[in-house]
C-alpha positions in Angstrom: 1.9 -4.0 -5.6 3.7 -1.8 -7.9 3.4 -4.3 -10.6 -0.5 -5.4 -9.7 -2.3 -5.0 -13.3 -5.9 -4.2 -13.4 -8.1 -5.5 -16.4 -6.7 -3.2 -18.5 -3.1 -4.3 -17.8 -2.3 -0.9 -16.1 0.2 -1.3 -13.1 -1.2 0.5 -10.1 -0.6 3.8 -9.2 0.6 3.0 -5.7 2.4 6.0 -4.8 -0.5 8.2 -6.4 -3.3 5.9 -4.2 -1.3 6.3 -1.1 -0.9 9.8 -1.3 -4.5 10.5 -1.9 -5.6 7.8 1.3 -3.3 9.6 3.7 -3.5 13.2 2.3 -4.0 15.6 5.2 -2.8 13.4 7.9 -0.4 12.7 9.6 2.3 9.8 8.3 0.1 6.6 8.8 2.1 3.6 10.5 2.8 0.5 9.5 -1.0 -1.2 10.3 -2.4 1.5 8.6 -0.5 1.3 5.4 -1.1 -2.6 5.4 -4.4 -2.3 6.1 -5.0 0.2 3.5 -3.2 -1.9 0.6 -5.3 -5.6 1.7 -8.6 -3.8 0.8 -7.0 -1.4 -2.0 -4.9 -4.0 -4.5 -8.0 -6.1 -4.7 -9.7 -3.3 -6.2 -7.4 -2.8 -8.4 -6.6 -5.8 -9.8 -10.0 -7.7 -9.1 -8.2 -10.9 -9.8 -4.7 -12.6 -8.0 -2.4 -14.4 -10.1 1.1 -14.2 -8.0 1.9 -13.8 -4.7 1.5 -10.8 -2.2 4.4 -9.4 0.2 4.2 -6.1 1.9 6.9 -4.7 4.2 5.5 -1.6 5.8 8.3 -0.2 8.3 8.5 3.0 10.8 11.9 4.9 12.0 12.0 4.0 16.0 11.3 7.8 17.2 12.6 6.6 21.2 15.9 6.6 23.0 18.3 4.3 21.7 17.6 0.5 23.3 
């Protein structure tokens, strides 16, 4: 996503869009985030011309396996 171009052939602002979705919350998880970015980067670009990956992790918070 961080080289998605809109119409203008401005990359996207990721960092700046996910910090203004999730502002005031608490750390989204991984569904969140991917769910955020498969409505969000259409927006953005309006049209795909490449593929689309997204890796959306979260640090296991539980006792070791």
């Amino acid at each position: 996503m961080v080289e998605a171009r809109d119409a203008t052939g401005a990359f996207c602002p990721l960092l700046d869009r996910l910090r203004h979705r999730f502002a005031g919350r608490p750390a989204p998880g991984p569904a969140e985030v991917v769910d955020f970015l498969n409505t969000d980067l259409p927006r953005h670009t309006r049209q795909f011309h490449d593929d689309v990956a997204v890796l959306a992790v979260a640090p296991h918070t539980g006792p070791p396996p």
